[in-house]
C-alpha positions in Angstrom: 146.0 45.7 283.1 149.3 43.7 282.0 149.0 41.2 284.8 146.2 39.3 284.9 145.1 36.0 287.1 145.6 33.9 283.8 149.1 35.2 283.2 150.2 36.9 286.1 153.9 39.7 286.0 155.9 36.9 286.9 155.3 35.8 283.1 155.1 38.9 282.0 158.0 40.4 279.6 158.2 43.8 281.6 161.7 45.3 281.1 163.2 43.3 278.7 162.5 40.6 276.1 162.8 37.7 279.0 160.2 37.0 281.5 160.6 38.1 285.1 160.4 34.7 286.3 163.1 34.1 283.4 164.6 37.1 284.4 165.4 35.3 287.9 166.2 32.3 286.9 169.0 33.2 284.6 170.1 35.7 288.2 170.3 32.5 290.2 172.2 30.6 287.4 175.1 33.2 287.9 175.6 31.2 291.7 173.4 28.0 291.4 173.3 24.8 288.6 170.3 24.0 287.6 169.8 20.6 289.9 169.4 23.1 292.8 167.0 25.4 291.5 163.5 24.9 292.2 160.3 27.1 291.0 157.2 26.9 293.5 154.2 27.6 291.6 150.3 26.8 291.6 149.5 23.9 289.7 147.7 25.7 287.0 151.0 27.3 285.9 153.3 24.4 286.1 153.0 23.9 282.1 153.5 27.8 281.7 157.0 27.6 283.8 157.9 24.3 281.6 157.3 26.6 278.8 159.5 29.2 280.0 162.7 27.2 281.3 163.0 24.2 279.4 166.4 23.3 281.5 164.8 23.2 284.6 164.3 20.1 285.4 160.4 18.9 285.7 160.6 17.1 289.3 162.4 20.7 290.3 158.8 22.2 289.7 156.4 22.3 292.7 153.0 22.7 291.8 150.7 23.7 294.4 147.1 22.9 294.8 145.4 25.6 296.2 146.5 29.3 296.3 147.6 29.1 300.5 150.0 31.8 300.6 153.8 32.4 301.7 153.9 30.4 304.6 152.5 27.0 303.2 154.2 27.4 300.0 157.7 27.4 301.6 156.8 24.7 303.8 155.9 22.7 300.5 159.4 23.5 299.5 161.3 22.9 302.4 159.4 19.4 302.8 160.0 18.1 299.3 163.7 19.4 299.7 164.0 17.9 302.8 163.1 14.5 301.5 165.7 14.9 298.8 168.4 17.4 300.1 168.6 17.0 303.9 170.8 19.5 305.3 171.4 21.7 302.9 171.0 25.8 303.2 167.8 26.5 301.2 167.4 30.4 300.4 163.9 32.0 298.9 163.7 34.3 296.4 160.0 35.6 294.8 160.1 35.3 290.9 158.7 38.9 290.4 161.3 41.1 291.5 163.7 43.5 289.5 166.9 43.6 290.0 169.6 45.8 287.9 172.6 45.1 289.8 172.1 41.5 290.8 175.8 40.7 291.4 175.2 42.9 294.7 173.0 40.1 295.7 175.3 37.1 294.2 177.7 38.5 296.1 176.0 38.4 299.5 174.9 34.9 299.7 178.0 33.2 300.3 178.5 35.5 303.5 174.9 34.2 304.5 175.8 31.0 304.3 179.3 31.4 306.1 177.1 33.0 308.8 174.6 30.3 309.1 177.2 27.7 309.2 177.6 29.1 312.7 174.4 30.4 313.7 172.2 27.3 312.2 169.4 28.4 313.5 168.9 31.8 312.4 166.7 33.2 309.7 169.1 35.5 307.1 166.7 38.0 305.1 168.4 41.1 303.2 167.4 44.9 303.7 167.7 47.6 300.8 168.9 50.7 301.4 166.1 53.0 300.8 166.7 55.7 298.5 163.9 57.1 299.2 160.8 57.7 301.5 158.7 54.8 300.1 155.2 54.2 302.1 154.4 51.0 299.7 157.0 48.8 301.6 158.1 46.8 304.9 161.1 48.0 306.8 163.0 46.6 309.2 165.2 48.5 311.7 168.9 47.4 312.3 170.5 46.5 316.0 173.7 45.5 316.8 176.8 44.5 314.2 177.0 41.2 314.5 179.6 40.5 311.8 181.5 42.1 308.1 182.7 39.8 305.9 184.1 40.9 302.0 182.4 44.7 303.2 178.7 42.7 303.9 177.4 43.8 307.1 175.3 41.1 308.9 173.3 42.7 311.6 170.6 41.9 314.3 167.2 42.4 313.4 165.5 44.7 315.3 162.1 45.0 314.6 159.6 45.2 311.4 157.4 47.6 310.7 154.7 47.6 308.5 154.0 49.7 305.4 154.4 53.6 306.8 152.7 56.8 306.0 155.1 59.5 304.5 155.9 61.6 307.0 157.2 57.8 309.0 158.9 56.9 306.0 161.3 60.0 305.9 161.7 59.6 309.4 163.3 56.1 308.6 165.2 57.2 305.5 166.6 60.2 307.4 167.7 58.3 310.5 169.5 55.7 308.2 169.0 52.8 310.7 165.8 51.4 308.5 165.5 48.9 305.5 163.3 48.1 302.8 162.3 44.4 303.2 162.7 42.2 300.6 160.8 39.3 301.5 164.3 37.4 300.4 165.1 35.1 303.2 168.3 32.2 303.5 167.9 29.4 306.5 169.2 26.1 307.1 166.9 23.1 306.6 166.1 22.1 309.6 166.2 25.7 311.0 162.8 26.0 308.4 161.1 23.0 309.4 161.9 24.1 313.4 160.8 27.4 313.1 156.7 25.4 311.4 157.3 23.5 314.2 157.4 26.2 316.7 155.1 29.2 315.2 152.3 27.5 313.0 152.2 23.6 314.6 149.3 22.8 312.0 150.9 23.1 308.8 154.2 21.6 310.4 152.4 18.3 311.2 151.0 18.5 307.6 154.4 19.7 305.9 155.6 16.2 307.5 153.2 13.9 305.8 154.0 15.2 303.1 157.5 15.1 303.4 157.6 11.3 304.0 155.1 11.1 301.0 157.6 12.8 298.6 158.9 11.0 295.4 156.7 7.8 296.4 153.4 7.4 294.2 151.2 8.5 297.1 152.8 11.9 297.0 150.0 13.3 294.6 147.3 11.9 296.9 148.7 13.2 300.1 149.6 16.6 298.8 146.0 17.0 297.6 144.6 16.3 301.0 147.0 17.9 303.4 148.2 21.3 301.2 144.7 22.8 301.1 144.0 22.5 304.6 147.9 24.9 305.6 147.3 27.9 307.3 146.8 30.6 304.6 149.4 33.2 306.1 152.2 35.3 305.3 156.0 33.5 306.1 157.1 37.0 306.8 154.0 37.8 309.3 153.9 34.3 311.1 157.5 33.1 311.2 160.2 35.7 310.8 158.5 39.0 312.1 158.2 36.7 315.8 161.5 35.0 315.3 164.4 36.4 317.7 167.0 34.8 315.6 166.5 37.0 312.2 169.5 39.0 311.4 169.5 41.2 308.2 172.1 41.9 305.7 172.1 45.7 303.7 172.6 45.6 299.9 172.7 48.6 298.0 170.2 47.2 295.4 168.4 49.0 292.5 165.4 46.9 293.2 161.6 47.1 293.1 159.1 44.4 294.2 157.0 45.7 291.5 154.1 46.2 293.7 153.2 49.3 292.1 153.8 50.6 288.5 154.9 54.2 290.6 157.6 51.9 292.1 158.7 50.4 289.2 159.0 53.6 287.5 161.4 55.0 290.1 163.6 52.3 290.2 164.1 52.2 285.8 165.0 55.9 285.8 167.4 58.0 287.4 165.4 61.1 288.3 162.1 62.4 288.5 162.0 64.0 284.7 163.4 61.1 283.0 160.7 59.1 281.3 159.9 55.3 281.1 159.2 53.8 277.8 158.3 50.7 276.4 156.5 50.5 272.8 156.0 53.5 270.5 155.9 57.0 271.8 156.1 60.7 270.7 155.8 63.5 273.3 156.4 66.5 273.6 157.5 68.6 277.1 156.0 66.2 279.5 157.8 64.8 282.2 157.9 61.9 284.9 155.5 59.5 282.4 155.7 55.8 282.9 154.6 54.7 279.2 153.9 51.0 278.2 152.7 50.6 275.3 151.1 47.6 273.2 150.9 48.0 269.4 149.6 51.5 269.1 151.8 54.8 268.9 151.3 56.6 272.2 151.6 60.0 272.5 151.8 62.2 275.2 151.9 67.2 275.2 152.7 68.7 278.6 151.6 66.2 281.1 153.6 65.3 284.2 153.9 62.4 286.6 151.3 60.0 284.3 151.5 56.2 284.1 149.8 55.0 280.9 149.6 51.3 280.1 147.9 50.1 277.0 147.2 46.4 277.3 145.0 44.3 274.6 142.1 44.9 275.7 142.1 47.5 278.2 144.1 50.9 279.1 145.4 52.4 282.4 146.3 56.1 282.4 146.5 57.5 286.3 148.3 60.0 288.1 151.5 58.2 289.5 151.0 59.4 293.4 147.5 57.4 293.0 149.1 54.4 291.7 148.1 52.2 295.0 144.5 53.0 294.0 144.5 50.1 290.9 143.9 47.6 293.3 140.5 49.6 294.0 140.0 49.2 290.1 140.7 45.4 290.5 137.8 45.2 293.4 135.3 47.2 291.1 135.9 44.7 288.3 135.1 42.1 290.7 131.9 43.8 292.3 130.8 44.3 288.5 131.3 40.6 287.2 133.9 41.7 284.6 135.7 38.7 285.7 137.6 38.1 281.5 139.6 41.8 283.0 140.5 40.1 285.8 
């Protein structure tokens, strides 16, 4: 119940006192100035990222407008920074991930883009090493070495997989040849734009009127007419999951896509006992509790393996294996016109 479609995680103060989309931006700051840091957003929460990073500048926000997915949204990008930029490596990263060792990431990007100053026209994405036999995320499975630079591994791309079931997922894990996928992708300019061009023609032809309609004053008029009307589909399902040109790079990231409060929970402690807190709590012999709380003390006797989230207005307590089941809770809201939940 802490994310909702008025203020979605990304704005949300999860972990610390910061914002995950402010969170990310001060990650990226550690390798990027600010000039070259964009935030791609719908329109209705352009004034909310304003809000939240008041160095960014305001022509480096994109607002979109209509809700069209991955796939148009980075061609919205890669057409405004096209018009500006040229040929420039541009590298996506969502706004609502956690990362506790970022520098592992930092790190990695200037091997990607030693790599794609050679191999132009190849789509870089990063694999985690999974620590674990997760059925809640994409892997990808590794082929051939194709380089090591500064101990980074880049490797072919072999295939993706969807999300498993568990007895798959230990499978991968055991066999050590699969990765988590981040949905974290680096790519020349032009290799973006090619790679509309070839897989989803539509929105490439639309991505270019726009382009040539960038920081002119029929930009706004253009951008309402031709955005709307992009495919709505995923950049990983369309593009990279048919490209033979993706290779992947492993990090040893502590890193959650915080699809799932059971996710999150693994990846903020170290072991299965350890608890989670955020807010006010007393308990006593429980274990494996995910606890965030809002302004009321929350306590917790001899229960196991609970996530219990007290928002303003509503309260989620379920049993962290049946985490994936909130979005069934999201669909029952729906059905019964409690749409203020939503």
């Amino acid at each position: 119940p802490i994310s909702r479609k008025e203020k979605p995680k990304q704005f949300q103060c999860l972990f610390s006192e910061k914002t995950m989309l402010q969170e990310t931006f001060l990650r990226l700051r550690k390798k990027f100035d600010v000039k070259d840091i964009y935030v791609s957003t719908n329109e209705e929460y352009v004034s909310e990222v304003e809000k939240e990073i008041l160095e960014l500048p305001k022509e480096n926000i994109i607002g979109e407008p209509a809700a069209r997915g991955s796939a148009a949204s980075i061609a919205l990008t890669a057409a405004i920074l096209a018009a500006r930029d040229g040929e420039e490596a541009i590298a996506f990263f969502p706004a609502d991930h956690l990362i506790k060792n970022p520098e592992v990431l930092i790190d990695s990007l200037d091997v990607a883009d030693k790599f794609l100053e050679k191999n132009s026209n190849s789509i870089v994405t990063f694999g985690i090493k999974p620590s674990s036999p997760e059925t809640g995320f994409g892997y990808i499975e590794k082929g051939k070495l194709l380089e090591k630079e500064n101990g980074c591994e880049v490797l072919r791309a072999e295939r993706f997989v969807e999300k498993p079931d568990m007895m798959t997922a230990q499978k991968y894990l055991e066999s050590g040849n699969f990765f988590w996928s981040s949905g974290m992708y680096v790519m020349k300019m032009k290799a973006v734009i090619d790679k509309f061009h070839k897989y989803i023609p539509d929105t490439y032809n639309r991505l270019l009127r726009i382009q040539e309609a960038v920081d002119t004053e029929k930009y706004g008029e253009i951008l309402a007419r031709e955005y709307p009307e992009m495919d709505k589909i995923d950049f990983a399902f369309s593009i990279v999951e048919n490209d033979d040109r993706v290779v992947v790079m492993p990090l040893a990231l502590e890193w959650s896509d915080v699809g799932s409060w059971a996710s999150l929970k693994d990846t903020l402690t170290d072991d299965e006992k350890s608890h989670y807190v955020k807010g006010e709590h007393i308990d006593f012999e429980s274990e494996n509790l995910l606890v965030y709380g809002g302004k009321k003390l929350i306590t917790t006797i001899g229960v196991k393996d609970l996530i219990i989230i007290d928002s303003e207005d509503a309260i989620l307590v379920c049993d962290r294996n049946k985490a994936r089941l909130v979005s069934d809770v999201v669909k029952k809201l729906e059905e019964s016109g409690k749409v203020s939940l939503l």
